[in-house]
C-alpha positions in Angstrom: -18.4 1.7 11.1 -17.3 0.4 7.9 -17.4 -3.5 8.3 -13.6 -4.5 6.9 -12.8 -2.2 9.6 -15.1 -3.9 12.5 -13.7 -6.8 11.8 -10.1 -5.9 11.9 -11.3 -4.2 15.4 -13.2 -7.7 16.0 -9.6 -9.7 15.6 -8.0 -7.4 17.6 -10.1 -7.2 20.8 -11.6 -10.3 21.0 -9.5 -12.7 23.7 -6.7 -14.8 22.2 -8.4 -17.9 23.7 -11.3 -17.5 20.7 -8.5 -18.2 18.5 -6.5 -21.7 17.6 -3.6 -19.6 17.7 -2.2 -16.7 19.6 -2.8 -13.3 17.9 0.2 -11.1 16.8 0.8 -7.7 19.1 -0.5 -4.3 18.8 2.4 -1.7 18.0 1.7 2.3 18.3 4.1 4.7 16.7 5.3 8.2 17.1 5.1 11.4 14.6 8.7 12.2 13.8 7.7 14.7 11.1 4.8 15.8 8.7 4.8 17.6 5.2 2.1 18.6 2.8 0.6 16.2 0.5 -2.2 16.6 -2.2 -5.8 16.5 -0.9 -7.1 15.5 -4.5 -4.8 12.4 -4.7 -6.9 9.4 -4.0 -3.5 7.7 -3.0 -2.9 3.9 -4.4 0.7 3.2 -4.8 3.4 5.3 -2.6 7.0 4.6 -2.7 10.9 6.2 -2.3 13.3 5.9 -4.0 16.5 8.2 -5.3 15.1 10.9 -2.8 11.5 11.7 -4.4 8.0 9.2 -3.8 6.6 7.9 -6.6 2.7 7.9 -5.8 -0.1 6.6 -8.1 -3.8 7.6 -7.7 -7.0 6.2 -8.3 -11.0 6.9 -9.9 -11.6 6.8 -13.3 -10.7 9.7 -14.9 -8.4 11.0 -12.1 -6.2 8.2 -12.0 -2.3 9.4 -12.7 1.2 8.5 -11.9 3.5 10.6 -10.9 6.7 11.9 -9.1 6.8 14.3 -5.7 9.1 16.2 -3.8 8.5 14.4 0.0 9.2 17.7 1.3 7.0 20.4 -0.4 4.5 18.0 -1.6 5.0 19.5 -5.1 4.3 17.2 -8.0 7.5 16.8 -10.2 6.4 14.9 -12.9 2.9 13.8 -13.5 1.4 11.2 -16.2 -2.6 10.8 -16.6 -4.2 7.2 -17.2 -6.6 6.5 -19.3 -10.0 7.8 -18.0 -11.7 4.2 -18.9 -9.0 2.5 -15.9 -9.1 2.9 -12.4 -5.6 3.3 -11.9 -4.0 1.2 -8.2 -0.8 0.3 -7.0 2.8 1.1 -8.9 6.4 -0.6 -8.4 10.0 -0.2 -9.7 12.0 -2.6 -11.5 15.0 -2.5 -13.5 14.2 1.4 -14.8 10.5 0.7 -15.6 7.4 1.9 -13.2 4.8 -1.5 -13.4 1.1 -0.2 -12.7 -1.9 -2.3 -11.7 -5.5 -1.3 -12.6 -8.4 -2.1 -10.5 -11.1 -4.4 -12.2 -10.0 -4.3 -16.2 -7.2 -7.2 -15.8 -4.5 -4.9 -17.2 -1.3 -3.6 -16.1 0.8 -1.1 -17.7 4.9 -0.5 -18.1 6.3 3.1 -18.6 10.2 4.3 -18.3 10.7 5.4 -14.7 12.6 8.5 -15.8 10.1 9.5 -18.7 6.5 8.1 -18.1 6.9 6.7 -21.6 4.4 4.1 -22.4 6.7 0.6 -22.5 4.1 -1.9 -22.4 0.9 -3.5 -21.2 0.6 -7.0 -19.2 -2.5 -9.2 -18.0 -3.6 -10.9 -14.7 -7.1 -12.2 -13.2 -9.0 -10.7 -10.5 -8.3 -7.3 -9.2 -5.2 -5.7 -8.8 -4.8 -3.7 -5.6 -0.9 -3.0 -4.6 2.4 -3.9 -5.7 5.7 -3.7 -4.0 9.4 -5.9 -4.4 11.5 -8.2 -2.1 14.8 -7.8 -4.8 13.9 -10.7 -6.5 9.7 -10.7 -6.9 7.7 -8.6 -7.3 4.9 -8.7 -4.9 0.8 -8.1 -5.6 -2.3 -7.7 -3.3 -5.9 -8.0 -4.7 -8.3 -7.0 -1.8 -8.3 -10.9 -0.4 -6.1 -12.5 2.1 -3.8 -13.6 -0.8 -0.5 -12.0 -1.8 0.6 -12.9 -5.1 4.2 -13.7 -5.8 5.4 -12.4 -9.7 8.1 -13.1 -11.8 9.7 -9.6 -12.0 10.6 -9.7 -15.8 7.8 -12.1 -17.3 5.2 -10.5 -14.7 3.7 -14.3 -14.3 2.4 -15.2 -11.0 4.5 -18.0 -9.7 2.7 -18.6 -6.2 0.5 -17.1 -3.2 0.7 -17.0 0.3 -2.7 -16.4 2.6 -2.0 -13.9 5.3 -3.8 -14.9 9.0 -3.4 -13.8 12.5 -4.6 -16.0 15.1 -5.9 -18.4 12.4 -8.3 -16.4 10.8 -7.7 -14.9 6.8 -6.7 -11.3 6.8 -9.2 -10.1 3.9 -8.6 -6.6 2.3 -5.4 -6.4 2.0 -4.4 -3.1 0.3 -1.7 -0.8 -0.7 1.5 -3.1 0.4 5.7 -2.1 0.9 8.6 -4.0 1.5 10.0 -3.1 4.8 13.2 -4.9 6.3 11.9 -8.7 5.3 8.4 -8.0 6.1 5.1 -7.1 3.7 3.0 -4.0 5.6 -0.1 -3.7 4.7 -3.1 -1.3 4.5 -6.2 -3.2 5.3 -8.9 -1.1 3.4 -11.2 1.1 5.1 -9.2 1.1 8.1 -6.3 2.7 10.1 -4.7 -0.3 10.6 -1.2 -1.5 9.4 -0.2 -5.5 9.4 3.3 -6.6 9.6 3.4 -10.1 7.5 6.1 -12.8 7.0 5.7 -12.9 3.4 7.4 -16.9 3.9 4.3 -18.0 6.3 1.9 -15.5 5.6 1.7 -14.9 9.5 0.8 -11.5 11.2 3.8 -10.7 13.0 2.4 -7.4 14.4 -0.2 -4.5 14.3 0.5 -1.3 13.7 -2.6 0.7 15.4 -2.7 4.1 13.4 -6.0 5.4 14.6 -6.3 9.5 15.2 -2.7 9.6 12.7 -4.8 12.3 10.8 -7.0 14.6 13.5 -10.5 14.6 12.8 -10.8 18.1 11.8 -8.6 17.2 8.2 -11.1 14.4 7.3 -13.5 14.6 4.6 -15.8 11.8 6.2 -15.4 10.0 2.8 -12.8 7.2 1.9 -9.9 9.3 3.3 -8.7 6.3 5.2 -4.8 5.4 5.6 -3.3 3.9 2.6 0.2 4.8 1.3 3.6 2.8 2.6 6.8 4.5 1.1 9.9 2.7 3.0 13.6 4.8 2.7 16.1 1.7 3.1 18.4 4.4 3.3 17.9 6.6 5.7 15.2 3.7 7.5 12.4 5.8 7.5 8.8 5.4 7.0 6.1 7.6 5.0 2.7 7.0 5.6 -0.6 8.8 4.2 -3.8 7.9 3.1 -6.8 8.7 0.5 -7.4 12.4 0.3 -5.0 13.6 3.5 -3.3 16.6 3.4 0.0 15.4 5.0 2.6 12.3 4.4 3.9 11.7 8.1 7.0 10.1 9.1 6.8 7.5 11.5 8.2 5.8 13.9 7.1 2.4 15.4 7.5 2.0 19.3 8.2 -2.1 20.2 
């Protein structure tokens, strides 16, 4: 078992009492609907909006971004990165698609309607995931840490540690905005983390193991990863590294 997910296991089942503070619940969730996504898309950044996703993928010289029909799966519009960057999470704001890249400290600006090239911007560490409160722009680098980002200048302007029963949630992965709370892949697992992006607090699990039957898995990183939220309709897309189907979900309190 691959150890970020042991230990999200670890936090979960070990008794509250081994902890300073009490643990957040475990949530399941129900299928509502599947449809067919790309089994070469090594899924980074997923979101909705104006009735398509918006996915990014990642490995060097497969890294793209592009636009899909959430229904057919069919890729509407399609840009390639660079095949030097490892391309990672993507966000919308103000008619431009923002794009981290894993370990090269660069992110990169096109027009959301054109994939036009509009610019490049800088930050230290890794860059994981992006997502968007209305007012920042919100980034995850594979730590416990969500970075806070000033939406035009892209400068970080401050950083919350995300815990659950006191302990640091490390890999912390492809992120969404949903309702007033960051979800959160954590890497290498089939586990989604409902955070109070003020406190940084767990306020829930979301225990997605067996989402994708065993029979569609490729035994290799095809692990969940890919929040899209539609504030419209309320619904949430899920699907992960290599799957073959985006699901609709819905969480059960």
């Amino acid at each position: 078992m691959p150890l970020a997910r042991l230990l999200v296991l670890l936090l979960v089942l070990v008794p509250a009492s081994a902890f300073a503070q009490e643990r957040a619940p475990i949530q399941s969730y129900e299928v509502v609907a599947s449809f067919p996504h790309d089994t070469g898309a090594f899924t980074e950044g997923l979101f909705f909006q104006d009735g398509v996703l918006y996915e990014s993928t990642g490995l060097k010289g497969r890294s793209d971004i592009r636009k899909v029909d959430p229904v057919t799966g069919k890729v509407l519009q399609k840009r390639d990165l660079d095949a030097k960057y490892f391309g990672e999470g993507i966000v919308a704001w103000k008619g431009k698609l923002v794009e981290l890249t894993w370990q090269d400290e660069i992110g990169f600006l096109y027009d959301l309607k054109t994939f036009e090239p509009k610019g490049t911007f800088s930050y230290p560490g890794e860059g994981w995931a992006l997502t968007h409160d209305g007012k920042r722009i919100i980034m995850s680098d594979g730590t416990a840490q969500l970075r806070f980002l000033d939406p035009d200048t892209l400068k970080e302007t401050g950083r919350v540690t995300v815990t659950d029963g006191g302990g640091e949630i490390n890999n912390l992965n492809e992120i969404e905005w949903v309702e007033g709370e960051v979800w959160a892949n954590i890497w290498r697992t089939d586990w989604i983390a409902r955070i109070d992006p003020v406190t940084g607090k767990v306020t829930g699990w979301i225990d997605m193991t067996d989402l994708l039957p065993a029979a569609d898995r490729t035994g290799g990183e095809d692990v969940l990863n890919g929040i899209a939220y539609d504030a419209k309709g309320r619904r949430v897309l899920v699907t992960g590294k290599f799957w073959p189907k985006l699901y609709e979900i819905r969480v059960k309190p």
